[in-house]
C-alpha positions in Angstrom: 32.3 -21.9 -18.5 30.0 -19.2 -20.7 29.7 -21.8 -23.5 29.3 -24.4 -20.9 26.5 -22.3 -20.1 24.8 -21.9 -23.3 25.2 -25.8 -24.2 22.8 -26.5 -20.9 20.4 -23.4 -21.3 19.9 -25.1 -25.1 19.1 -28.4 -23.3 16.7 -26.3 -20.8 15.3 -25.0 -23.8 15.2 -28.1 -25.7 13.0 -29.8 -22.8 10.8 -26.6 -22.3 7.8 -29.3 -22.4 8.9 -31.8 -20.0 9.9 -29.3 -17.3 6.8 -27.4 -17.1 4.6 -30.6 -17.0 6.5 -31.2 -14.1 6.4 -28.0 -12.4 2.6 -28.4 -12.9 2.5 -31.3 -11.5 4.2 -30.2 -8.4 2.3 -27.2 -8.1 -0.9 -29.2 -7.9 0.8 -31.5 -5.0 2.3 -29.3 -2.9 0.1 -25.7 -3.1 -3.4 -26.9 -4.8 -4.9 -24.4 -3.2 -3.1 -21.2 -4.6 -3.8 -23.6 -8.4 -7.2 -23.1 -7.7 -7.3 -19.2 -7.3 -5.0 -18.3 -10.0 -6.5 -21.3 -12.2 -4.1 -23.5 -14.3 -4.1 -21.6 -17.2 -2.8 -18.4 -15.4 -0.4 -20.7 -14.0 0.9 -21.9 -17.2 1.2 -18.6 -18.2 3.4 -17.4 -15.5 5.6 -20.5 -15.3 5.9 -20.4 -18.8 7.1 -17.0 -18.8 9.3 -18.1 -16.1 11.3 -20.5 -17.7 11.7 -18.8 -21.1 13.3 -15.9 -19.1 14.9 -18.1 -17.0 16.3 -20.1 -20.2 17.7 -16.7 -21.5 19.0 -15.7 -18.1 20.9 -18.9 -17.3 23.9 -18.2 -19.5 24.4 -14.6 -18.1 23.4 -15.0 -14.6 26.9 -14.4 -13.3 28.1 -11.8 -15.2 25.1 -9.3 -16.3 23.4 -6.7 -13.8 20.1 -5.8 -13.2 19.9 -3.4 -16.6 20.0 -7.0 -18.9 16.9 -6.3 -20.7 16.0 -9.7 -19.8 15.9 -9.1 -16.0 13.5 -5.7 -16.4 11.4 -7.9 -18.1 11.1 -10.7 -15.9 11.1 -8.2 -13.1 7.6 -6.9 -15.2 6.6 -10.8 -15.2 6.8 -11.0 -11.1 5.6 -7.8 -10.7 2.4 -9.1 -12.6 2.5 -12.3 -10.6 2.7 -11.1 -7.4 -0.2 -7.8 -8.2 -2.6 -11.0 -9.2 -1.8 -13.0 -5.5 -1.6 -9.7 -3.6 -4.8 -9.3 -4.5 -6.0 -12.6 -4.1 -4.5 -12.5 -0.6 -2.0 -15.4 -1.8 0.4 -16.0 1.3 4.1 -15.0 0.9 4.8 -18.9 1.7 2.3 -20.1 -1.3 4.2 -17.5 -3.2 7.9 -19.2 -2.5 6.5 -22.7 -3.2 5.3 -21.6 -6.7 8.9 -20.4 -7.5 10.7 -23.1 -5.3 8.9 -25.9 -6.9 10.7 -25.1 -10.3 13.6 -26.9 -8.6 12.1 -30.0 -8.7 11.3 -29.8 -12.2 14.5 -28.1 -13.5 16.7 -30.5 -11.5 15.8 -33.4 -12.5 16.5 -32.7 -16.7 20.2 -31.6 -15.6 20.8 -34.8 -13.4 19.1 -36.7 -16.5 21.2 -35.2 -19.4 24.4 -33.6 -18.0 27.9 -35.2 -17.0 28.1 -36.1 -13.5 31.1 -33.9 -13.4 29.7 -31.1 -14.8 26.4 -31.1 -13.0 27.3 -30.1 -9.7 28.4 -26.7 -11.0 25.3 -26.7 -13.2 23.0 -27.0 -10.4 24.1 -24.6 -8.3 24.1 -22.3 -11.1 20.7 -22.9 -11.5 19.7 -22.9 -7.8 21.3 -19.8 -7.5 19.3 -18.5 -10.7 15.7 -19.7 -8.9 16.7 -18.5 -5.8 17.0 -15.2 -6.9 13.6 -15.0 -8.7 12.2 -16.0 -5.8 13.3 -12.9 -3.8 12.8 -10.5 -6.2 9.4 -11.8 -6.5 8.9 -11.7 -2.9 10.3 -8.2 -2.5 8.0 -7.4 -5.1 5.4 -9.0 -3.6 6.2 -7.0 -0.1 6.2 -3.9 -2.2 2.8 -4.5 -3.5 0.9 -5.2 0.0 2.8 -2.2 1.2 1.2 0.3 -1.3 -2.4 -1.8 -1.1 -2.1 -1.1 3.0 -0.9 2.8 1.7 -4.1 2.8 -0.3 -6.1 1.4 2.3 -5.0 3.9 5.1 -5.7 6.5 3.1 -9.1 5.7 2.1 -9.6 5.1 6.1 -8.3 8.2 7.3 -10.6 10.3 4.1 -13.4 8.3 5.7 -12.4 9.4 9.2 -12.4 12.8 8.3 -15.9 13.2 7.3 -18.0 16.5 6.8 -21.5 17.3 7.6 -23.6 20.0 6.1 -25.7 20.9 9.4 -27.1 24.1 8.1 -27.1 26.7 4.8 -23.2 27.9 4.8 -22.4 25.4 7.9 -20.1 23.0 7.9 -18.9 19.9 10.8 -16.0 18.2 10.8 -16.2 15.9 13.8 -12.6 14.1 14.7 -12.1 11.3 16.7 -8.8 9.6 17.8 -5.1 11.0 17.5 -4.3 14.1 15.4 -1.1 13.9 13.4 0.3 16.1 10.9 -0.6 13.6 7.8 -4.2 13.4 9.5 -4.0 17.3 10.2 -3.3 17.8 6.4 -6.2 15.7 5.3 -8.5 17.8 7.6 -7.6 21.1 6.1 -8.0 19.7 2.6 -11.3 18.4 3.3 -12.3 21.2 5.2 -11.0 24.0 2.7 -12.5 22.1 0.0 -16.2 21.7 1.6 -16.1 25.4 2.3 -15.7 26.0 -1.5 -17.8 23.5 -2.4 -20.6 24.4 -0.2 -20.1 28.0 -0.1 -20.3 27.9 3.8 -18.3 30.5 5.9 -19.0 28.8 9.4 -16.3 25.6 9.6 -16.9 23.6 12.8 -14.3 21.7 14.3 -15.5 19.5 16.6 -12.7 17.9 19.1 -14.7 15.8 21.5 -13.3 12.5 20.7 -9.9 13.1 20.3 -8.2 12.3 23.6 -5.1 14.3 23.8 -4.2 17.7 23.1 -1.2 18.4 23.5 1.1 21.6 21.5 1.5 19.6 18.5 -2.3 19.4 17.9 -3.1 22.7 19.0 -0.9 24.1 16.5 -2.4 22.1 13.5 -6.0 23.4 15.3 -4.5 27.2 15.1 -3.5 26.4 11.2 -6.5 24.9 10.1 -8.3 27.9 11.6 -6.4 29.8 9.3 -6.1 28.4 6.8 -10.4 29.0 6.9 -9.8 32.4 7.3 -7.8 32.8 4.3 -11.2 31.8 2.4 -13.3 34.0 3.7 -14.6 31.6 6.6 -14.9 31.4 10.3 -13.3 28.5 12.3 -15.1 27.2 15.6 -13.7 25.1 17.4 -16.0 22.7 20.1 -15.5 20.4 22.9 -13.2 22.0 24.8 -13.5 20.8 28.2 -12.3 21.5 31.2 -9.3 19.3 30.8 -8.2 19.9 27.9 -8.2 23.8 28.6 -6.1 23.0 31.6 -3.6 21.3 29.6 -3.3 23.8 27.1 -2.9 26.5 29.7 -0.3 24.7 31.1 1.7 24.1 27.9 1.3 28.0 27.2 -0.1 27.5 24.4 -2.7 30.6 23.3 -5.2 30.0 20.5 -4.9 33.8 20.2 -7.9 34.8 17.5 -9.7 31.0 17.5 -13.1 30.8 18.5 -13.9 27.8 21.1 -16.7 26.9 22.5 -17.7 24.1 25.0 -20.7 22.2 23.5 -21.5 21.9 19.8 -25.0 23.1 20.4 -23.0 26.5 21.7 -20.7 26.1 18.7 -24.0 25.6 16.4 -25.9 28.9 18.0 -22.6 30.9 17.1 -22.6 29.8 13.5 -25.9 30.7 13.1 -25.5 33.7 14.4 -22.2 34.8 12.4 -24.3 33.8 9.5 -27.2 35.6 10.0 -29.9 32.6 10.6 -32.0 31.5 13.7 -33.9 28.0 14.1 -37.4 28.7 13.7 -39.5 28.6 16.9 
């Protein structure tokens, strides 16, 4: 069967030509659209790429793992692929036509030169071959919009942290929406890293528009607090209302040494007091 194999994979190679002209061709037919973002001559690239691996590949398909040299390397080739339609925002269907369609070009050399009673085993040898590009691609491809999104909720949650220098050696972070511990994290970072920055030693924390405060987020409150303290800076916290002092009585849980006040005019007024200034009359 392994020299059966090679003896087609030599006829693949042998009609390299003829089966990418019709790959192209079926690429334009059945997904123009994704042809005209990636352009044709990106496309001939990849498919090109494609078939010389695939060509190598076909010999060994059943009986070499994932470490074939061959494989990392086409697994580099997809990875490519699927980085340039990621960020082209290429639909994972447009994606399985463009390896799919190599079917319809690959096919038609086997039924063409090949023995009827060899070339059922050939093609499913070669269907299975296509079929599993096409998933590593597309894992690949999942992988890919998984660490854009990653990227992009990051850069979201940097821009929902923001800080604002309201005075000389005062500092406002204003939060809005739910407080996790990733989001906590963030807000220390940014925090600590104005202070030093800025040289401020007033950090207020302004909790007004975040809904719920529950233990969990009263904690990462009491640790962001200290964290300030550790640099030589005083965290106040504002917008504590009524409720939310309610709640947090009720949990039991005690800010113990944390400054609060109602208002951030109030919290303001403090910080310019703990650092010495007053607003002018």
């Amino acid at each position: 069967m392994a020299s059966e194999k090679k003896e087609i994979a030599a006829l693949l190679s042998k009609y390299q030509e003829e089966i990418l002209d019709a790959w192209h061709r079926q690429l334009i037919v059945r997904s123009n659209s994704l042809m005209e973002i990636i352009g044709l001559t990106e496309a001939k690239s990849f498919t090109q790429g494609i078939l010389e691996h695939f060509i190598t590949l076909f010999p060994l398909a059943e009986t070499e793992n994932d470490e074939n040299k061959s494989y990392r390397e086409i697994d580099d080739l997809f990875s490519d692929l699927s980085g340039k339609m990621t960020s082209q925002n290429i639909s994972p269907s447009e994606i399985a036509v463009f390896i799919f369609s190599m079917k319809e070009a690959v096919f038609p050399i086997l039924q063409k030169y090949i023995d009827n009673k060899d070339l059922s085993g050939a093609i499913i040898s070669a269907g299975r071959l296509i079929d599993r590009f096409a998933v590593n691609t597309f894992e690949i491809y999942l992988n890919t919009r998984e660490k854009i999104i990653s990227e992009q909720q990051r850069a979201f949650m940097e821009i929902s942290v923001p800080v604002v220098r309201v005075w000389h050696r005062i500092i406002m972070i204003p939060l809005i929406g739910m407080l996790d511990s990733e989001r906590t994290q963030l807000m220390m970072e940014v925090m600590l890293t104005a202070l030093e920055d800025t040289q401020s030693k007033v950090a207020i924390l302004d909790i007004s528009g975040i809904p719920v405060v529950d233990t969990l987020v009263a904690r990462h409150l009491i640790t962001a607090a200290s964290a300030a303290k550790l640099m030589g800076a005083e965290c106040i916290i504002t917008g504590v209302r009524s409720r939310i002092a309610q709640t947090l009585v009720q949990l039991g849980v005690d800010l113990g040494d944390v400054v609060t006040r109602t208002t951030m005019s109030d919290g303001l007024q403090l910080a310019l007091e703990l650092t010495g200034q007053k607003i002018g009359e």
